[in-house]
VOPAGU-2260 file (C-alpha; in pm, 1 decimal, decimal comma):
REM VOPAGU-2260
SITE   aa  ch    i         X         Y         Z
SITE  UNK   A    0   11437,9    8053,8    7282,0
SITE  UNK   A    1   11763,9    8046,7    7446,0
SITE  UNK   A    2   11933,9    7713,0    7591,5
SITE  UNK   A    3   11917,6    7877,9    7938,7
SITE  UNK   A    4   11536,6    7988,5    7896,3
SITE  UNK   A    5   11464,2    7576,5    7742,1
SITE  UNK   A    6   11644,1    7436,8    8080,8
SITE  UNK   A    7   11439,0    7636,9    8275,2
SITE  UNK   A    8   11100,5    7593,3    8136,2
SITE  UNK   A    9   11078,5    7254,4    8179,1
SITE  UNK   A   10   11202,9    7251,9    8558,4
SITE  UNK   A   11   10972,3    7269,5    8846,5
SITE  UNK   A   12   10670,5    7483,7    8925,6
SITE  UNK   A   13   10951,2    7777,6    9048,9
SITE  UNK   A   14   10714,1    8119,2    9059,4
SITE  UNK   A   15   10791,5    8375,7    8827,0
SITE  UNK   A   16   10772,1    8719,3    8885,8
SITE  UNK   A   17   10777,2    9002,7    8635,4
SITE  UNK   A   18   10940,9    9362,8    8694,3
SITE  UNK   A   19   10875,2    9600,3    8459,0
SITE  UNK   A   20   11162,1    9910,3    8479,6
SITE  UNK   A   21   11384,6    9635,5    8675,8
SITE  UNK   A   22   11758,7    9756,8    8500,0
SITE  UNK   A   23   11802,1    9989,2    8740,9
SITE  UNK   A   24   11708,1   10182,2    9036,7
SITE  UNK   A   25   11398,3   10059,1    9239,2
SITE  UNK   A   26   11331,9    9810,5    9001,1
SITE  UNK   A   27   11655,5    9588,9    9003,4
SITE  UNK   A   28   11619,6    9617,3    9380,0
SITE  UNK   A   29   11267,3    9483,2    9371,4
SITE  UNK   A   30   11363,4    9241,3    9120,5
SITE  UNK   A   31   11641,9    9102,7    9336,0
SITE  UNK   A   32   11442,3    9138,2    9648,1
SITE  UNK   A   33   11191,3    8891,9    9462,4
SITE  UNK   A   34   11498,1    8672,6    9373,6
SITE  UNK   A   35   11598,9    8622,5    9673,4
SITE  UNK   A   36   11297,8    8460,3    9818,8
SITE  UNK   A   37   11318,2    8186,9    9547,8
SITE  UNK   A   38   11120,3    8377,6    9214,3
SITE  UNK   A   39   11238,3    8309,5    8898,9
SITE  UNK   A   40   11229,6    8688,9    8792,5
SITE  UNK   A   41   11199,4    8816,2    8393,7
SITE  UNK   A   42   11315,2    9187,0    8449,7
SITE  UNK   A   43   11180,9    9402,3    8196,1
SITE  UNK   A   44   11310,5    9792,8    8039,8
SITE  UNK   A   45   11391,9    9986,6    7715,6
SITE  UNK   A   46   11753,6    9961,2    7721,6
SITE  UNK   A   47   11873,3    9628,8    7644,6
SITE  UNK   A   48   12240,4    9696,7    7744,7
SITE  UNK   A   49   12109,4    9827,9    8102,0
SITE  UNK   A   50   11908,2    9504,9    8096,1
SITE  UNK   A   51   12193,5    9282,3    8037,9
SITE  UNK   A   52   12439,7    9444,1    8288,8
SITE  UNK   A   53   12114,6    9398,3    8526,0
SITE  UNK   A   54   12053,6    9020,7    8478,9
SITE  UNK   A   55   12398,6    8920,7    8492,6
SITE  UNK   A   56   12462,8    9128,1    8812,2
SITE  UNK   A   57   12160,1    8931,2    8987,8
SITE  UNK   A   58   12264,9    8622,2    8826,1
SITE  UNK   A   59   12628,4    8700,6    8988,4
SITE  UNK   A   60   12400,4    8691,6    9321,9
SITE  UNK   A   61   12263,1    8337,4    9261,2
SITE  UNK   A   62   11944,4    8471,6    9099,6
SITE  UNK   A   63   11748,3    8309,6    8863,7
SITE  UNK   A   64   11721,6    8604,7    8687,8
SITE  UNK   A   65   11587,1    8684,3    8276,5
SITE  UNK   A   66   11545,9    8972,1    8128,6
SITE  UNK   A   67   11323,3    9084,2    7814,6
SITE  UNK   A   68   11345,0    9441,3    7628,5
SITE  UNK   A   69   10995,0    9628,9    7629,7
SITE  UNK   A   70   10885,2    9948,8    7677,3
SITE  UNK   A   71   10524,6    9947,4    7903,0
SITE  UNK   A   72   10424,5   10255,0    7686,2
SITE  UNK   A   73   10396,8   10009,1    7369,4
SITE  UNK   A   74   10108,0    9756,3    7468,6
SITE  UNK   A   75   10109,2    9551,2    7176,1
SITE  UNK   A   76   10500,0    9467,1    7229,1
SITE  UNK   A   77   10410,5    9460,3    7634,6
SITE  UNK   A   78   10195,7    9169,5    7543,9
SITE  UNK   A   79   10382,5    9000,2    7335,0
SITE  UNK   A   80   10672,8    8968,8    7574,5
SITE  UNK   A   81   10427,9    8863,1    7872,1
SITE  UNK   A   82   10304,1    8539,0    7595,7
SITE  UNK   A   83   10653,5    8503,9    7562,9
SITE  UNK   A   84   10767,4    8456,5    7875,4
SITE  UNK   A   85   10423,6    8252,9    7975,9
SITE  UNK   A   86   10580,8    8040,7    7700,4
SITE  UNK   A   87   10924,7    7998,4    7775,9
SITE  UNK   A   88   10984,0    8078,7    8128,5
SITE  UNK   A   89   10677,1    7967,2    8293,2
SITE  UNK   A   90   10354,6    8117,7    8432,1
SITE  UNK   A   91   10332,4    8462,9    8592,1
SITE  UNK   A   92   10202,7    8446,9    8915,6
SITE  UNK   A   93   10377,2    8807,9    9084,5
SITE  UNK   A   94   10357,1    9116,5    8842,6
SITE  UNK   A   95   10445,5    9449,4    8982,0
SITE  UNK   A   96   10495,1    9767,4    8777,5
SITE  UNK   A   97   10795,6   10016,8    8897,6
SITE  UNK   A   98   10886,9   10206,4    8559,2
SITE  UNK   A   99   10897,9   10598,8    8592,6
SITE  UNK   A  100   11028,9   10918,2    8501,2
SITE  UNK   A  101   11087,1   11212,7    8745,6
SITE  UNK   A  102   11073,9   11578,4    8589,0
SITE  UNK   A  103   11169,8   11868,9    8825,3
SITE  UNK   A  104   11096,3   12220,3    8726,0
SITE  UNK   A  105   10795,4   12444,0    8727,4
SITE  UNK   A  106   10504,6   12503,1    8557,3
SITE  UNK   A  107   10620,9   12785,4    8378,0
SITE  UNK   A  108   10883,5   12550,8    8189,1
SITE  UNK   A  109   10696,8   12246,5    8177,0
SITE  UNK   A  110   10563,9   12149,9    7826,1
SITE  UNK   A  111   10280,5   11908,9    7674,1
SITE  UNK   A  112   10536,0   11645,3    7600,8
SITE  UNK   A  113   10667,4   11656,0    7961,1
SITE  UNK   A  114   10293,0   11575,8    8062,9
SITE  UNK   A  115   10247,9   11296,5    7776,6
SITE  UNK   A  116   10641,3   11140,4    7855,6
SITE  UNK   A  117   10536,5   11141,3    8241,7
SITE  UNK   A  118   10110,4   10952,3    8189,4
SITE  UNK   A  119   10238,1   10765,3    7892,8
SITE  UNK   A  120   10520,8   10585,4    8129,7
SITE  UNK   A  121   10380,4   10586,2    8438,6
SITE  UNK   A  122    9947,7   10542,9    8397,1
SITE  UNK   A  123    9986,1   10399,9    8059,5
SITE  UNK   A  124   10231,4   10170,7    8118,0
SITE  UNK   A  125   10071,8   10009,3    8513,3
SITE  UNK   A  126    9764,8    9997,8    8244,9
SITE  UNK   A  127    9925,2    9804,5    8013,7
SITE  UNK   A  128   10119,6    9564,4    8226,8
SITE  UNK   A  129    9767,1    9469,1    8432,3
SITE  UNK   A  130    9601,8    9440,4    8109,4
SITE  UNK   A  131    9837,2    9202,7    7981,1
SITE  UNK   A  132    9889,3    8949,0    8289,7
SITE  UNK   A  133    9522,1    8946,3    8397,1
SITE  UNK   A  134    9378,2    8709,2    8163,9
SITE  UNK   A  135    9615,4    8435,8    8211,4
SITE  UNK   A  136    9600,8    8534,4    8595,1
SITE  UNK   A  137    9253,6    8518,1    8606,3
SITE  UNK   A  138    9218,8    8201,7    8442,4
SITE  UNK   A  139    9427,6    8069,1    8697,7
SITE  UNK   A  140    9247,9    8228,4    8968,5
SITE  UNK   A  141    9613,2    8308,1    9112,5
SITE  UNK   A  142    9851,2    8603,9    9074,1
SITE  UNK   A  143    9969,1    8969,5    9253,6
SITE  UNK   A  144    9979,1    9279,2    9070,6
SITE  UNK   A  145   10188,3    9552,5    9255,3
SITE  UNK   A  146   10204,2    9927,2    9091,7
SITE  UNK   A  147   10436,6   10157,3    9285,8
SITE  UNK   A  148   10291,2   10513,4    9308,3
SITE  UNK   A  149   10437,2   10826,0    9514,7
SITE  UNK   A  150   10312,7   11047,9    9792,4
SITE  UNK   A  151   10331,2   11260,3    9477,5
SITE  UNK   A  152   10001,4   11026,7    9359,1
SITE  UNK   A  153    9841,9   11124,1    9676,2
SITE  UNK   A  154    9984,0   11516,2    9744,7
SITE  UNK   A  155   10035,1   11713,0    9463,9
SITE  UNK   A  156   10403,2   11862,1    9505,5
SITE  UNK   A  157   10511,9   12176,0    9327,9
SITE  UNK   A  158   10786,4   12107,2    9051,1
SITE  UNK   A  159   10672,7   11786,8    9028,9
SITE  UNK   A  160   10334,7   11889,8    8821,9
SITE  UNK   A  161   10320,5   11588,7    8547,6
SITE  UNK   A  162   10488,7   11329,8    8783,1
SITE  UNK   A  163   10197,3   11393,6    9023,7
SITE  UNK   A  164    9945,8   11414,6    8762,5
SITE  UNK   A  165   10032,1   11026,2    8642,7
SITE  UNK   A  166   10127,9   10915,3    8936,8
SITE  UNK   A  167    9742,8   11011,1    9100,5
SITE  UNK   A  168    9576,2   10840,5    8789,8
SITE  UNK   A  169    9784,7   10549,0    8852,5
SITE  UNK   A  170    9685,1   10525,3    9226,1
SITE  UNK   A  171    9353,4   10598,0    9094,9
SITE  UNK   A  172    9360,4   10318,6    8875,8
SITE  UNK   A  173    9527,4   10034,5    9114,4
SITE  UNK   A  174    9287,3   10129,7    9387,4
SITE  UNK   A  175    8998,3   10050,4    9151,8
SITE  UNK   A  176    9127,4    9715,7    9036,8
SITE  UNK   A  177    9186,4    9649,0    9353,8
SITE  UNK   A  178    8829,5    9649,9    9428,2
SITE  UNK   A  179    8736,1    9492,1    9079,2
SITE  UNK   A  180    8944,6    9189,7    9121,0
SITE  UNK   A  181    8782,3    9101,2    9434,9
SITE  UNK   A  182    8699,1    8742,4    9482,1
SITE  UNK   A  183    8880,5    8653,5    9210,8
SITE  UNK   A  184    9232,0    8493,9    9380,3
SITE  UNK   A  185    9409,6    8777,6    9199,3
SITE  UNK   A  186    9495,7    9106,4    9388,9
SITE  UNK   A  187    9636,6    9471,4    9321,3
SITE  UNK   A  188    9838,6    9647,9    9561,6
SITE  UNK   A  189    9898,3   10044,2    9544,3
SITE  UNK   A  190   10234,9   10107,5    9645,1
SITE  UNK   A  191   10305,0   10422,3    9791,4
SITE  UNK   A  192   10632,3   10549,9    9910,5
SITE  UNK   A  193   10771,2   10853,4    9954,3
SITE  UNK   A  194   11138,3   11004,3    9911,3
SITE  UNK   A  195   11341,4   10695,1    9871,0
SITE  UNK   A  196   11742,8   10660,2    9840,4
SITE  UNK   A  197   11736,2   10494,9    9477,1
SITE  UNK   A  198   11999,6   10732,4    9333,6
SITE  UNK   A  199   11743,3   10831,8    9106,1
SITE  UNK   A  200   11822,6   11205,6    9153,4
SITE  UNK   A  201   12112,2   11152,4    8854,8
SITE  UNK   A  202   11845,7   11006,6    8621,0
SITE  UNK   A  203   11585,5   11245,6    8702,7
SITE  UNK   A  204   11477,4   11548,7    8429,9
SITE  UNK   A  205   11557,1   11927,9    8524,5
SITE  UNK   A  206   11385,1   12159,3    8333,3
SITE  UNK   A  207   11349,5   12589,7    8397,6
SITE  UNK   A  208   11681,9   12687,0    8612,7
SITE  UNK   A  209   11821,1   12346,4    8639,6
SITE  UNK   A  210   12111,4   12329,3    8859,5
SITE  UNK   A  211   11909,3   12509,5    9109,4
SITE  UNK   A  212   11605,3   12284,0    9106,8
SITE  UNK   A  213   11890,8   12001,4    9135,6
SITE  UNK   A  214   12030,0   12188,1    9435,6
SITE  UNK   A  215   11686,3   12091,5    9629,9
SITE  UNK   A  216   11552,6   11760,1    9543,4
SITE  UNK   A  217   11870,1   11592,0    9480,5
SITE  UNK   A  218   11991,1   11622,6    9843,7
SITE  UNK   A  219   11567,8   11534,4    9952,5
SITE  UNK   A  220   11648,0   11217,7    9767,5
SITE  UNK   A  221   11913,2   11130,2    9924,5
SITE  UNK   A  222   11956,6   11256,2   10333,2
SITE  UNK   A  223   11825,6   10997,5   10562,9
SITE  UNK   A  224   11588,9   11154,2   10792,5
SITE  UNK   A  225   11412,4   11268,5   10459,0
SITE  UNK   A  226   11462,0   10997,5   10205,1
SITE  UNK   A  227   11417,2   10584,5   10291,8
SITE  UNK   A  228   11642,5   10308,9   10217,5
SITE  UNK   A  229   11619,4   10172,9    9869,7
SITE  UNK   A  230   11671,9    9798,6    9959,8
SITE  UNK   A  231   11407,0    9855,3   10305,8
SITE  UNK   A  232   11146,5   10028,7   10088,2
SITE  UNK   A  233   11194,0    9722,1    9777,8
SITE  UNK   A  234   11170,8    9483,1   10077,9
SITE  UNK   A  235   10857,5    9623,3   10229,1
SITE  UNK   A  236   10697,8    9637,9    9839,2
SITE  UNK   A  237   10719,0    9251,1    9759,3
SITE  UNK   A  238   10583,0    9196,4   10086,3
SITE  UNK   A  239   10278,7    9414,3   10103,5
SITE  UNK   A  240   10241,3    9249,8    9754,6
SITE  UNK   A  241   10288,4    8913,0    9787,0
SITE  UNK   A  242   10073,2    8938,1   10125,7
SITE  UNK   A  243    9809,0    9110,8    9842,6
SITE  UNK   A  244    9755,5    9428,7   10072,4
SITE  UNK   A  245    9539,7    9696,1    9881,1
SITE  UNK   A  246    9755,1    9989,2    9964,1
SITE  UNK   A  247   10112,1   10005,6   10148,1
SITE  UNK   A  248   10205,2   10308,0   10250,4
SITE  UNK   A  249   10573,5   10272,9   10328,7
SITE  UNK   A  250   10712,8   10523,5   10490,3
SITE  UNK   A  251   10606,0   10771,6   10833,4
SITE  UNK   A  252   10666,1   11092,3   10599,7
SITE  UNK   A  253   10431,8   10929,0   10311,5
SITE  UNK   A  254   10148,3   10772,5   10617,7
SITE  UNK   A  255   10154,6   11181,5   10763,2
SITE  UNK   A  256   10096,2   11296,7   10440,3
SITE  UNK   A  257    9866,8   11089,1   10308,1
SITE  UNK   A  258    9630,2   11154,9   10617,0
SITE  UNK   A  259    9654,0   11536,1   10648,2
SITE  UNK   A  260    9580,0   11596,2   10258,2
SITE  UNK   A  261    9289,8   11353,5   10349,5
SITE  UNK   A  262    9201,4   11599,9   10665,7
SITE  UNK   A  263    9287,9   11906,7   10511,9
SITE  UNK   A  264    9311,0   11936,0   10198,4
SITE  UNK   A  265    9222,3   12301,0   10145,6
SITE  UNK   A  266    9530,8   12354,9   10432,8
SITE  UNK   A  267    9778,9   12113,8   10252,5
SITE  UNK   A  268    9737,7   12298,1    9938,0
SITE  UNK   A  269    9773,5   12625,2   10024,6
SITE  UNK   A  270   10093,8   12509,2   10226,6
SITE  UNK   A  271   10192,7   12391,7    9845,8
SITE  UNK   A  272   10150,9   12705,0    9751,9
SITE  UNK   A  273   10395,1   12880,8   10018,0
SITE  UNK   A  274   10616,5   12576,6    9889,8
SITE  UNK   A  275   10646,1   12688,9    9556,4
SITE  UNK   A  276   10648,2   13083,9    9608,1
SITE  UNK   A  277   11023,0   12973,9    9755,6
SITE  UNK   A  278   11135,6   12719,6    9518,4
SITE  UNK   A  279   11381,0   12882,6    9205,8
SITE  UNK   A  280   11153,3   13031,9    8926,7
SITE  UNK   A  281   11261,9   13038,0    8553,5
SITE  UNK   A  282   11108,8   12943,0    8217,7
SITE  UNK   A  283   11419,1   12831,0    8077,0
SITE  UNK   A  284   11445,2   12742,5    7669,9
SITE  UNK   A  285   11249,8   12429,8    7757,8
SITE  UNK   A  286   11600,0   12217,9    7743,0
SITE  UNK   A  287   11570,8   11954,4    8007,3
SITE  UNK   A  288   11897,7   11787,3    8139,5
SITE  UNK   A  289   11941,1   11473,4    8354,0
SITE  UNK   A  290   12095,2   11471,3    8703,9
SITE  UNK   A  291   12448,7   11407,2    8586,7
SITE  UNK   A  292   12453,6   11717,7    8369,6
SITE  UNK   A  293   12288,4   11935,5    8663,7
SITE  UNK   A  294   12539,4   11843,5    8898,3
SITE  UNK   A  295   12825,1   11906,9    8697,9
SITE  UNK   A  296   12679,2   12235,6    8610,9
SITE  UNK   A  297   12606,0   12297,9    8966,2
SITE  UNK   A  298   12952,5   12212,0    9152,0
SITE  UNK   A  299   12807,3   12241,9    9507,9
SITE  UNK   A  300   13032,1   12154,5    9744,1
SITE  UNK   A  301   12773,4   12189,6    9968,8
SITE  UNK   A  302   12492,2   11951,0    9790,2
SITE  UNK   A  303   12769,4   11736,2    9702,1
SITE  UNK   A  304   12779,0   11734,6   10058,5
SITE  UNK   A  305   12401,4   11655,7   10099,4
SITE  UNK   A  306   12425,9   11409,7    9833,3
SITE  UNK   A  307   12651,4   11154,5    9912,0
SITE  UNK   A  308   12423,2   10879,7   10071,9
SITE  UNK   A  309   12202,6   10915,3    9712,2
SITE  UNK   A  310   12509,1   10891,4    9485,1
SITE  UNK   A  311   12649,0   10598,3    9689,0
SITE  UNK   A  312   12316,4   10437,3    9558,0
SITE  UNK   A  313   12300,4   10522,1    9250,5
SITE  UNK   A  314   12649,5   10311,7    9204,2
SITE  UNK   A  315   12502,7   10022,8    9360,1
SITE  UNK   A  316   12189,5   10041,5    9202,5
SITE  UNK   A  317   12270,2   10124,7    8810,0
SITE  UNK   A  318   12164,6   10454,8    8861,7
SITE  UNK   A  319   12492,2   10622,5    8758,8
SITE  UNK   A  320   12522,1   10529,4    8370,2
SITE  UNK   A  321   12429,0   10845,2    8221,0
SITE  UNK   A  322   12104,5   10815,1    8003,7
């Protein structure tokens, strides 16, 4: 146990809240969001130098901020950490999963691991994080559990195949704990944004013709009347999840959508379907690249153009370390 982690485990009952994917992205903004209303918050990710740059950056802010190294795909480590810092940070009372992976490219290029990478991160690991914090939750009778989703969880967007495919089981899955944990002073809350201005489009996956799949989502990601504000849509998370809300649906693009798949489904799909007839085709070699390397292989002046709202974020938000 460090000094700093001894101090504060014997101070006051401070709530601590635990973000799991919180060294970049959505998840240090959610994390500092959290902060900022007076959480002690343990952030959680893979890459230990990402998660130090992260915890001293929010402790720069005034934030009584932690940070562990896991990986929500490996339970057994998952709970380890979340007895650990039970132990020596104090009790969990806020957990809320934002981890994930986006992989653009069709069908025709997608493999099996693409599929496994995408459920193992992103169902798996809102699994595994529940799993872990609900017995000492329930024992409590006190705690939030917040798993943020997509659209993509509730329409199934083309190119976007095994990042829909987790992302409904995981909606699946929230929305039924949500139901199971009822009565028992612990709540779930399915989080469900759409397009939102993380500068995630640099750390997403391109697979099949790369720079041109880049060329489209990357500038979806990232103009305003398509894509939300990072910090408004972080904000609007801890809230619906702290107020223990079932579902928030954050956005007017992600409400419409959500309710005319639920009128019309046949309709919405076979829109899809026009969707991806237009989209670039390509089976590639099966290589997939990050955002950085599409871009650079791209050199749109144009989507540069498009861009420069997202890659403004992705400075501010950790986003633009290459992986």
């Amino acid at each position: 146990m460090s000094n700093d982690d001894q101090t504060t485990a014997i101070q006051g009952r401070t709530p601590v809240a635990v973000v799991a994917g919180a060294s970049r992205g959505l998840g240090l903004l959610v994390a500092r969001d959290l902060g900022e209303r007076g959480f002690r918050v343990v952030l959680l990710a893979r890459n230990p130098e990402e998660l130090d740059a992260a915890r001293n950056q929010l402790r720069g802010e005034g934030i009584d901020a932690h940070s562990r190294t896991a990986d929500v795909t490996d339970h057994a480590r998952l709970e380890a950490v979340i007895e650990e810092v039970e132990r020596e940070v104090g009790p969990i009372t806020v957990a809320i999963h934002v981890a994930g992976v986006i992989q653009v490219g069709p069908l025709a290029a997608t493999r099996r691991e693409h599929f496994e990478q995408a459920i193992d991160i992103m169902l798996w690991g809102p699994v595994n994080l529940a799993l872990a914090v609900l017995p000492v939750m329930r024992e409590r009778r006190r705690g939030r559990i917040g798993v943020v989703t997509s659209i993509g969880g509730k329409i199934s967007v083309p190119h976007l195949l095994p990042y829909s495919t987790a992302k409904f089981g995981a909606v699946g899955f929230t929305e039924g704990l949500a139901a199971e944990l009822a009565g028992t002073g612990v709540t779930a809350t399915t989080i469900v944004p759409g397009l939102m201005r993380t500068g995630s489009h640099l750390q997403a996956q391109f697979i099949g013709d790369q720079a041109k799949e880049y060329a489209w989502f990357a500038p979806g990601a990232s103009l305003p009347l398509v894509s939300m504000s990072a910090d408004r849509a972080a904000h609007q998370m801890v809230e619906a999840t702290l107020a223990g809300d079932p579902v928030a649906l954050l956005s007017p693009l992600s409400k419409v959508g959500a309710r005319v798949a639920g009128l019309a489904p046949a309709t919405t799909t076979r829109l899809l379907g026009l969707m991806a007839r237009v989209l670039p085709s390509g089976t590639g070699d099966g290589q997939t690249i990050t955002g950085h390397e599409a871009r650079e292989r791209l050199g749109n002046p144009v989507v540069e153009a498009l861009t420069v709202l997202g890659n403004r974020a992705a400075r501010r938000n950790n986003e633009h370390h290459r992986a």
